[in-house]
N, C-alpha and C positions, 0 to 999 in steps of 0.2 A: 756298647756295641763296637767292634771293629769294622774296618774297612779295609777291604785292600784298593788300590786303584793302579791300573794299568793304562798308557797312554805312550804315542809318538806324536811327534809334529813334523807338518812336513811344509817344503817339502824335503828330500831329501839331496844332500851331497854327500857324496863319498869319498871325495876328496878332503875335503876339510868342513868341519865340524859350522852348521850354518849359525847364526845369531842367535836364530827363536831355540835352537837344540842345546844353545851353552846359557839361554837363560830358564828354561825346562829344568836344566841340571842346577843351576844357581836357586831357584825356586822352590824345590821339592828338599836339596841340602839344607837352608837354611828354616826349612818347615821344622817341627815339632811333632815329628814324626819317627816310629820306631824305627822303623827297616827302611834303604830307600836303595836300590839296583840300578844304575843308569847303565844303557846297554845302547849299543851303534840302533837297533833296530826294535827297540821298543825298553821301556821301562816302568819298573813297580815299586809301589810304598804303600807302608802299611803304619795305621795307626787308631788311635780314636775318634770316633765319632768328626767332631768339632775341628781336628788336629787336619784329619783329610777332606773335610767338605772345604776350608779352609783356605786348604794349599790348592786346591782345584781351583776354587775359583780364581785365587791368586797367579794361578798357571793357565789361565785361560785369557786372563785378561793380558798380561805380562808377553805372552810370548806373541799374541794375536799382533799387540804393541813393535813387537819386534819384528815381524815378517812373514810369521806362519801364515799358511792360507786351508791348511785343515789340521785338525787338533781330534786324532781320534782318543775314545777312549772308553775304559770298563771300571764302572764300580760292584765288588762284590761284598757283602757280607762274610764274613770270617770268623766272627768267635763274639764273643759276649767280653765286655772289658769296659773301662774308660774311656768316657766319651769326651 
């Protein structure tokens, strides 16, 4: 099965980029993962099974670690493939 998963962490600056949001990004890059979009206002990654339960939980624990104080976020099913 695939996964996609969509998330931001907040809170947010828009001034410069906060800690929890450059280790989101640090997290999800160095995942094993196909696709990964990091975007000012929300970002997505896509991959198997295993590859995005994974990096989730590794981006939850990680960023919480760093300062985030909500961690929104969407898993959806995508496609049949390597888990």
């Amino acid at each position: 099965m695939r996964l996609r998963v969509e998330f931001t962490t907040e809170p947010f600056d828009l001034d410069e980029a906060p800690a929890h949001a450059l280790v989101a990004r640090e997290v999800v890059e160095a995942a094993e993962l196909d696709a990964v979009d990091v975007g000012p206002f929300g970002n997505t990654a896509e991959g198997g099974t295993d590859a995005v339960l994974t990096a989730v939980d590794a981006l939850l624990r990680k960023t919480l670690e760093a300062g985030a104080t909500r961690i929104s976020l969407q898993v959806n099913v995508v496609g049949e493939g390597d888990q």
